[in-house]
N, C-alpha and C positions, 0 to 999 in steps of 0.2 A: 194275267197281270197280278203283282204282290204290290200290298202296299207295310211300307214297316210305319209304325204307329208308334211314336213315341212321346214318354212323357217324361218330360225336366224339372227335377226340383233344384231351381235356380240360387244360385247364391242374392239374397236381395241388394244387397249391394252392387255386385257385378252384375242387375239385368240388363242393362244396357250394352256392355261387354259382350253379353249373351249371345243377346239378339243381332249383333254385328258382327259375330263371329259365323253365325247362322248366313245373312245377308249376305255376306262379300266372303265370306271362304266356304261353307258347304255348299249355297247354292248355284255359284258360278264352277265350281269345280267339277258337279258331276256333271257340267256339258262335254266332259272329256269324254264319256260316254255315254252314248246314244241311247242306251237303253234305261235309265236312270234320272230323276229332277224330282225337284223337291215342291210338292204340289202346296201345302199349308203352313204356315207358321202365325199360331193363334196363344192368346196370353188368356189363361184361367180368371174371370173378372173377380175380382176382387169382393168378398164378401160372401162366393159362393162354397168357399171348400180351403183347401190348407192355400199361404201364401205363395206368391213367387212360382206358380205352377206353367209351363209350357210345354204345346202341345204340337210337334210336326209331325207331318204326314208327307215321306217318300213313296212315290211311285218306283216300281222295278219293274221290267217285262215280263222275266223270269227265272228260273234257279238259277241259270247260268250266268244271268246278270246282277242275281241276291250274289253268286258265288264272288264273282269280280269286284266287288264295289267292298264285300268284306275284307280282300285281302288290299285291297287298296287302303282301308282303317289300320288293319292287323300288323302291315306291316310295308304299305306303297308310301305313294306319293299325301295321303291323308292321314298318316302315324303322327305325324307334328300337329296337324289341326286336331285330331281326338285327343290330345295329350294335353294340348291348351285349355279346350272346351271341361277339360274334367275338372281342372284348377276351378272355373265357372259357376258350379253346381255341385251337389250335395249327392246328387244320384240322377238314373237317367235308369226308366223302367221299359222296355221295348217289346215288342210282338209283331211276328208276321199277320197279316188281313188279306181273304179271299174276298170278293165279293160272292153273296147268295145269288142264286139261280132270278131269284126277282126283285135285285137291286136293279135302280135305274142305271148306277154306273156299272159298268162292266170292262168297259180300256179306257186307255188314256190316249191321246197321239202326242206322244212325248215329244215329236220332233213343235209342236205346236205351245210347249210350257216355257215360258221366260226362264230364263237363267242369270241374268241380269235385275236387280232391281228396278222398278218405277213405281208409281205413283197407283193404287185403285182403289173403288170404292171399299169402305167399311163393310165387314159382313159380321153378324152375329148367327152363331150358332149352338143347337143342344146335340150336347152328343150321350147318350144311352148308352151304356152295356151291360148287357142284360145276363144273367146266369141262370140258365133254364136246368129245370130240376134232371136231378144223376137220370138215367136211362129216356129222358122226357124230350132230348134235344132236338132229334128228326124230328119228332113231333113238331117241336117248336117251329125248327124250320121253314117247315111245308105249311101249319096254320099262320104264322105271322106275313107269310105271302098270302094267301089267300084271303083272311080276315084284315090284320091289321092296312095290309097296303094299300087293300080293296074300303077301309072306313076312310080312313084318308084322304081319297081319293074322292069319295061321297063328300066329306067333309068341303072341300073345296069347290064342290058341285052347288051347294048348298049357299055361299054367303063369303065372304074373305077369311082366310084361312091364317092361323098362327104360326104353322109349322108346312114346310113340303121337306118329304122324304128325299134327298137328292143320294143316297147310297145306303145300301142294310152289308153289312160282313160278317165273317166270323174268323175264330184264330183257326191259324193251317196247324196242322198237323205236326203235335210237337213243339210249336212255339213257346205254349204258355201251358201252366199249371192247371188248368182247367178250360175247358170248350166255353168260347163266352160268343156271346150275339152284340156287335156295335152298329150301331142306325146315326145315321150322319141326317142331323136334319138342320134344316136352315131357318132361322125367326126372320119369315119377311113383315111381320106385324110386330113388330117389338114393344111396341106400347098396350097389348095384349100382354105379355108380360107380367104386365102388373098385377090383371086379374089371377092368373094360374099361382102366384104366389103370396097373393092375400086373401084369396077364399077358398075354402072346400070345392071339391069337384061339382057339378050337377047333378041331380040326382037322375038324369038321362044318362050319365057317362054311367051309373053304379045299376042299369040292370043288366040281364041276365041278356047274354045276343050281342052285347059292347064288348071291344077287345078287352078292356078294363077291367070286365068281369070274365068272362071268358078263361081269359088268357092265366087267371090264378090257376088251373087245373097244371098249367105247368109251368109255370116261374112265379115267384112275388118276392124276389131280389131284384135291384138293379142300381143302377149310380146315374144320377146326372151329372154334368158339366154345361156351365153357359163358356162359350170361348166368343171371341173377339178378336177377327184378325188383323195383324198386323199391317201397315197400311201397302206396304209391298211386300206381301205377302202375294205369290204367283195367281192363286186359284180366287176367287173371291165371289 
């Protein structure tokens, strides 16, 4: 399973344009085929990072259906809708997404993703990507499954949790300028929130045996995003 990940920088004027061009023309269109649907459509909340930013996430099965769905943009039946959508926005920055060996997600059963708009719940989400240092990245890897997924997981053992991991990926091969680590995690506590960005961490989060600390041996880059999906937005 590929997912392509993409990011919109919207015209602020045309977001609504945007987001309706998204709704009623790319995601009812790739029920044309079966192996393709447009799992998220989340708006970059305001106040966190540059304006106007949006954030979809297509499911594909695989190369043969990344192949198919391209030439349908390139030059099918979707050469008019990519052609509109560019009028829209300012730029659109994309990447192929594997899932790692110890994400929770792993497929999709696309026959099972709406294609259709309706109506569901709000979800807030942090999305991570992480840039683990040159030669460091198996490493990263293999400890971010073992350690990070595994505190996480304590974490929620422990007391209500701010964050659950619902997918970890990385870029496939060749998509993007550099190997990056993306963690899809979801704020079921959102009024936690408040504390992670009005106070310094713990000083339990900052010893030695915490991923927090740990994990500088090979990465201390990375970007957050708070996104917010749209209300029909498929996946929620």
């Amino acid at each position: 399973m590929l997912f392509l990940h993409e990011v919109h920088e919207v015209a602020g004027a045309r977001e609504l344009e945007f987001e309706a061009a998204v709704r009623d023309g790319w995601m009812p269109a790739l029920a044309a085929d079966r192996d393709a649907r447009l799992l998220y459509f989340l708006h970059q909340a305001h106040g966190t990072g540059p304006s106007y930013r949006v954030v979809t996430i297509t499911a594909v099965r695989d190369g043969a259906a990344w192949e198919r769905l391209s030439q349908r943009v390139l030059g099918g039946d979707l050469t008019a809708w990519a052609r509109n959508v560019d009028t829209l926005r300012h730029d659109v920055q994309a990447k192929i997404l594997v899932p790692l060996p110890w994400s929770p997600l792993q497929d999709v059963d696309l026959d099972a993703v709406a294609t259709q708009p309706s109506e569901n719940p709000l979800a807030l989400f942090m999305e991570d990507t992480v840039w683990p240092f040159e030669g460091r990245f198996d490493d990263y890897l293999e400890r971010s499954g073992s350690h990070y997924a595994r505190e996480m997981q304590q974490a929620g053992q422990q007391g209500p949790r701010l964050l659950t991991v619902d997918a970890s990926f990385r870029t496939a091969f060749g998509s993007h300028r550099r190997r990056e680590v993306v963690l899809w995690q979801k704020v079921v506590r959102p009024e936690g929130m408040v504390q992670l960005l009005t106070r310094d961490l713990p000083m339990h989060y900052r010893k030695a045996g915490t991923w927090m600390v740990d994990a500088l041996e090979l990465r201390d880059q990375w970007q957050s995003r708070l996104l917010r999906s749209a209300s029909w937005s498929p996946w929620h």
